[in-house]
N, C-alpha and C positions, 0 to 999 in steps of 0.2 A: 166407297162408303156403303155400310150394310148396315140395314133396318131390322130391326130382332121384328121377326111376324106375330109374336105373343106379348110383348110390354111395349113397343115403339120406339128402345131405344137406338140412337144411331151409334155407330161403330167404324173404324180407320180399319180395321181387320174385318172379312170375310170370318164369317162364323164365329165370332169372339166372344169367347167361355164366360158365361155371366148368370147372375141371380136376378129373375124376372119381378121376383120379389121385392116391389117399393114400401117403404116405409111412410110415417111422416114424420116429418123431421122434429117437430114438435117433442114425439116421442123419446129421441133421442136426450131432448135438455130434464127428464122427469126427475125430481130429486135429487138436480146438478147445484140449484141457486140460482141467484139472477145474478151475480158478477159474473158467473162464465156465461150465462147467457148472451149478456153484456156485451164480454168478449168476443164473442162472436159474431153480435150482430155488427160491430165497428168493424171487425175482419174481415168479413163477405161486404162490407157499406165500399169496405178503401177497395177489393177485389173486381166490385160491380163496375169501380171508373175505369177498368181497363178496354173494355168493351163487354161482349154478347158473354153468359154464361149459364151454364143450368143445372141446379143441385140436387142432387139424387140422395135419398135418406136409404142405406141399407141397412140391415141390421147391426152391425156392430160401428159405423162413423158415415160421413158425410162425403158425397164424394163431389167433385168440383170440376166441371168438364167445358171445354172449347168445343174442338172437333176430339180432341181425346182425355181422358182424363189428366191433369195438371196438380190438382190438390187433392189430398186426403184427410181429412178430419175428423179427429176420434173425440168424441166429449167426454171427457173425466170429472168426475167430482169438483178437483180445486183445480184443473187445468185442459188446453186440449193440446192436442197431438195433435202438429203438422206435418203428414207426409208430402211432400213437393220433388218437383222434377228438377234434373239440370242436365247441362253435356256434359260437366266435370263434377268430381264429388265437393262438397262443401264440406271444408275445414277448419271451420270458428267458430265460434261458439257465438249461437247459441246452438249451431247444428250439433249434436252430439252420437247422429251415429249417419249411416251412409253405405247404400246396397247397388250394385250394378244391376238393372234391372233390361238393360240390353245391351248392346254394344255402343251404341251413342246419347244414351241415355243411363242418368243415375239417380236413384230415392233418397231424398236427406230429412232427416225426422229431429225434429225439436220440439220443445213442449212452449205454451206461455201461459202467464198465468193472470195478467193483466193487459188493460187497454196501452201502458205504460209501453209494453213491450212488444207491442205493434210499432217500429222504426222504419225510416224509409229504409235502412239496409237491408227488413224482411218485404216490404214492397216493393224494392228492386228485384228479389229473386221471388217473388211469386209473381212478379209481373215478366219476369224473364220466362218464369215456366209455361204461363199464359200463353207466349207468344212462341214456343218450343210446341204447343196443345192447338196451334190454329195449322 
């Protein structure tokens, strides 16, 4: 584990390339609405029962960490973008695209655009990624 000596944060990699730069997250929602607010907060509400977690506001999404980061969260106007981890790529929809991002490790990115669309099938796989992040 490596502690950044200028922002505090923790890391699984020795020297791990990052932006000291925190935001607040608040910032992020400016001029989104409150439905995707909304969305959000029930997203991070169902993410928090998994156990420990700590959300970090960069400039361009939200990023979602255990001991490594797990989820990625972009706020859009009418929707957000979930970047999430797996060991294998996600082929269903609502995943609609999917990047090898190591060797045992894959990025699966889907959007939603309501509370509706928070299913245990996406709480099973950001709870799986959770538990890929400890």
């Amino acid at each position: 584990m490596w502690v950044c000596g200028e922002c505090g944060r923790k890391f699984a990699r020795n020297k791990q390339s990052h932006s000291c730069i925190q935001n607040d997250p608040e910032d992020l929602f400016i001029g989104k609405g409150d439905l995707i607010r909304n969305v959000y907060n029930v997203l991070i509400s169902r993410v928090k029962e998994f156990g420990e977690i700590e959300v970090f506001a960069v400039k361009w999404n939200l990023t979602i960490r255990r001991l490594t980061t797990f989820l990625s969260i972009m706020v859009e106007k009418n929707h957000l973008t979930l970047v999430f981890i797996s060991l294998e790529p996600i082929e269903e929809f609502p995943v609609y695209q999917n990047h090898q991002r190591s060797a045992k490790r894959f990025s699966n990115v889907m959007k939603i655009e309501s509370v509706d669309e928070i299913d245990e099938q996406l709480i099973r796989w950001l709870k799986e990624a959770w538990e890929l992040a400890g």
